[in-house]
N, C-alpha and C positions, 0 to 999 in steps of 0.2 A: 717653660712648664706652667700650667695655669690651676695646679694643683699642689698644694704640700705632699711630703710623704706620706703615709695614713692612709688612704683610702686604698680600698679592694685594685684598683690600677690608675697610673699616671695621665693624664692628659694635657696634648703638647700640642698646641698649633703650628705647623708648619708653614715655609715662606713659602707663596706663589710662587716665587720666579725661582727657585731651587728646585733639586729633585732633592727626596732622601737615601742615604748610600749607610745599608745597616750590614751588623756582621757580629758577631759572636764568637768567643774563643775558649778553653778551657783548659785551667791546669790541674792535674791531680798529681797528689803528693808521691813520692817515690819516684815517677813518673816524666813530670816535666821539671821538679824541683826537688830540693833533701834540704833538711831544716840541719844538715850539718855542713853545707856547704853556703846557706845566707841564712838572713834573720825572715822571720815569715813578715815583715815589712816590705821586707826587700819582694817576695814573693808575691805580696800583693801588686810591687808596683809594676812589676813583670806583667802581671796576671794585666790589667788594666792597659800598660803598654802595647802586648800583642794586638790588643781590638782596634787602639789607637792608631797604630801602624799601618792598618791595615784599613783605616779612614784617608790614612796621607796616601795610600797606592792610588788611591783613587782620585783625588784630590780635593779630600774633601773636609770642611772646618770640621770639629764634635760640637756636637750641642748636646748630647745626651747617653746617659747609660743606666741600666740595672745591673743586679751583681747577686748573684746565688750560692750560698755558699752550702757542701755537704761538710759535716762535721762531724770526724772523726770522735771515738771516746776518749781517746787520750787526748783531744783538742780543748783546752780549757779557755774561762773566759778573756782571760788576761792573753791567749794567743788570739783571739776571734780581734780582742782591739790592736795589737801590731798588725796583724793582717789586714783590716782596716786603715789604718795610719797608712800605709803603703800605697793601698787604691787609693784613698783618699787625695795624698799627694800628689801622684799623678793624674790623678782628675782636674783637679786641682789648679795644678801646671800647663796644663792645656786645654782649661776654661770649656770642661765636660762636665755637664752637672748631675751626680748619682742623684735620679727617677725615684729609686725605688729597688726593691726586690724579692727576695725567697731566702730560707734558713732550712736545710730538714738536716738528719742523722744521717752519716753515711760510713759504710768499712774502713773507707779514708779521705785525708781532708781533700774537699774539691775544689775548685772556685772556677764559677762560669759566669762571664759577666758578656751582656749585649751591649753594642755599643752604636750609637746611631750620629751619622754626620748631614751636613747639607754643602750641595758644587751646584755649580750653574750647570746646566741640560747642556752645553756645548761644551765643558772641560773635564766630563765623565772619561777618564782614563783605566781603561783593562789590559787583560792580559794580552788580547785577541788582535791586538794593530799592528805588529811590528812588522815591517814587509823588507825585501831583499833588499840589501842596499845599506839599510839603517845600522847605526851607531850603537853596541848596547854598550852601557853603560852605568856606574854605580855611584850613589850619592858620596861613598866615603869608603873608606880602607874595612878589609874585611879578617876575621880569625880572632880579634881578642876576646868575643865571649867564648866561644872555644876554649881559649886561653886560660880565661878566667875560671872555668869549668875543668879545666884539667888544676889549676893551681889548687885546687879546695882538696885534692887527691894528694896532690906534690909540694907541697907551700914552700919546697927550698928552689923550685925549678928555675924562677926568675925573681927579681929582687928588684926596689926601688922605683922608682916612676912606671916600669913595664910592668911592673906588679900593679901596682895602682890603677893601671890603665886597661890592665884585665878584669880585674875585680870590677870597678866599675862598668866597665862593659856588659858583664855577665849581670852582676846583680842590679845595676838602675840604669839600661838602654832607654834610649831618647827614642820617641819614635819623629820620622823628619814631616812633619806636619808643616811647618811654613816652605818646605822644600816641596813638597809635593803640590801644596796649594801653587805655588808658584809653577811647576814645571807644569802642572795642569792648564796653565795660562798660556800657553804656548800651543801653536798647531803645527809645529815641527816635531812634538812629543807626539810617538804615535802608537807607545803602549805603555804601561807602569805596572811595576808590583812590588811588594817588597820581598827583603832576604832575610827569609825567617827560618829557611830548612837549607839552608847553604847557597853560595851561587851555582854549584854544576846542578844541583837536584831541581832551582827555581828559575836558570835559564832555560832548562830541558822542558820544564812547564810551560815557560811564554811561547817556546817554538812550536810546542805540539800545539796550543792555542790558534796559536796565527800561523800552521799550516806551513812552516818554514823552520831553514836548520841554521846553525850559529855556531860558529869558529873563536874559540878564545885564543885571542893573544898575548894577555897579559894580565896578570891578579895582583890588587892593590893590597899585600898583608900589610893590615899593623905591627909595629915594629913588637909588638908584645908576641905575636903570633909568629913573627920570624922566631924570637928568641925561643920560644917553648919550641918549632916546628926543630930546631936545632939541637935542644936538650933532647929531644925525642927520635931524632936520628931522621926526621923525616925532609922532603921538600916544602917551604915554605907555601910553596904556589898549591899544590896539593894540598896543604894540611887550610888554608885560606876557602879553597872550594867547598871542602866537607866542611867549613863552619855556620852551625844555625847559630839563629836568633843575634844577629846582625844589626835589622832592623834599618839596613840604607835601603836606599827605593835602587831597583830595576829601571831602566827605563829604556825602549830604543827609541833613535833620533833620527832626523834625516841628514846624511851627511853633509850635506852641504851647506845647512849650519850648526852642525856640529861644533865646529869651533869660537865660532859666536857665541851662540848658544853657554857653552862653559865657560866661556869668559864673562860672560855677563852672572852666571852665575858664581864662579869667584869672587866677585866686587859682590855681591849682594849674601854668600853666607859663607865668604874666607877660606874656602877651600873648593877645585875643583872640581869638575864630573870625570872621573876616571873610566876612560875607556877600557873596557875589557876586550872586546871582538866585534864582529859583525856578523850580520843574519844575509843567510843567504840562500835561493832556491834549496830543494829536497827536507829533508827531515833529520833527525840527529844533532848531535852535539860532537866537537871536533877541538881538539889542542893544538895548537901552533908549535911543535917544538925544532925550530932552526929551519933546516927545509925540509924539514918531515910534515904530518899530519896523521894524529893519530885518532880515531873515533876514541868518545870519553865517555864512560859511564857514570851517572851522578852518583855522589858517595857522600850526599848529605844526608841529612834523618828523614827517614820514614816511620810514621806514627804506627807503621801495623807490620815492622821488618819483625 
């Protein structure tokens, strides 16, 4: 940035040999968050993580962000700086430097922050690649912000490290920024997004993209999201698909190195690519169950259900 904060707007020289990959997110209170279920820290670092996330689908480092906050009347100053301490942190953490931004009044607290990355012009990864054949597959086990999200309702539901490992999940999600930047390095990666409205609702997205349908075989729950999917009478596999804000990358592969490919990345960030299923001719989304196949309808969140 070639400008302090202060002035009427930021000015950032951008690198030749980059594109810019920019995107914008928003949480409003009641909404995407409840100030009885984290601390509005937490909330910020959410708030900032979403944009983040959503820099690594694509493959791209952060260099930059603003943040706009509506403020509620019962919002005092003393919550305006927790809620800052949160963005700030994750900004922070993944060496995004808050630009700048906007303050007004609003019925409830908002916070919209943009956030701007740079990829090289040839490791631009969407949702629109993934073709017949390909591997989809998820950076890490899915359900414990779920989890986490139901605990703040039930806090006897699970207990000890699974408890731990939901709360965290829910309230300070990592977004996979060196994971992304890395698989974007690859020309066997041949779409990305991440899982921020569940896997059935955000694999159903990449298929209609890229004009092709997708058969799951198998769903990586965290063992937090076993244990609650359990307490709750439900199937583990199931209650894993309907979990947002996840925050692992999407991605499909070509099968053929497939297995390479997540071996290599194993050694390089200690867990994994978990295969879920594969894409294949027509449209729709499909469950593997034993020698069955049943059509799956997404049962993650929709912002306007």
């Amino acid at each position: 940035m070639l400008n302090p904060i202060g002035d009427d707007a930021a000015v950032w020289q951008p690198s030749r040999s980059h594109r810019s990959v920019v995107t914008t997110d928003a949480l409003v209170e009641n909404v995407h968050f409840r100030r009885d279920t984290m601390t509005l820290a937490d909330a910020g670092w959410r708030a900032m993580v979403s944009n983040l996330s959503d820099l690594a689908a694509m493959g791209a480092r952060p260099v930059l962000s603003t943040v706009a906050l509506g403020v509620s009347p019962q919002t005092g100053d003393d919550d305006i700086l927790d809620l800052y301490r949160g963005i700030t942190a994750a900004a922070s953490a993944y060496a995004c430097e808050i630009a700048g931004g906007d303050l007004t009044r609003s019925p409830a607290l908002a916070i919209s922050i943009t956030a701007i990355g740079e990829v090289r012009p040839a490791r631009v990864k969407g949702r629109g690649g993934a073709r017949a054949g390909d591997i989809a597959a998820v950076t890490g086990r899915l359900g414990a912000s779920r989890a986490g999200l139901h605990l703040a309702d039930h806090p006897n539901a699970i207990d000890g490290k699974l408890q731990e490992e939901a709360f965290q999940a829910h309230r300070r999600p990592r977004p996979r920024i060196a994971e992304g930047m890395w698989l974007a390095a690859s020309e066997h990666v041949h779409a990305m997004m991440d899982v921020s409205d569940g896997l059935s609702t955000d694999l159903s997205r990449m298929c209609a993209r890229s004009n092709c349908a997708a058969q799951i075989e198998a769903v990586p729950a965290a063992q937090s999201a076993q244990a609650m999917a359990q307490q709750r009478g439900e199937s583990a596999d199931e209650y894993a698909l309907a979990g947002g804000e996840d925050y692992e990358l999407l991605v499909a592969v070509s099968p053929r190195a497939f297995e390479h490919l997540s071996s290599r990345f194993a050694k390089r960030f200690g867990t994994p690519l978990f295969a879920v299923g594969r894409f294949r001719e027509g449209s729709g989304l499909f469950a593997r169950k034993g020698e069955r196949e049943e059509p799956l309808t997404p049962t993650g969140w929709d912002h306007f259900a």
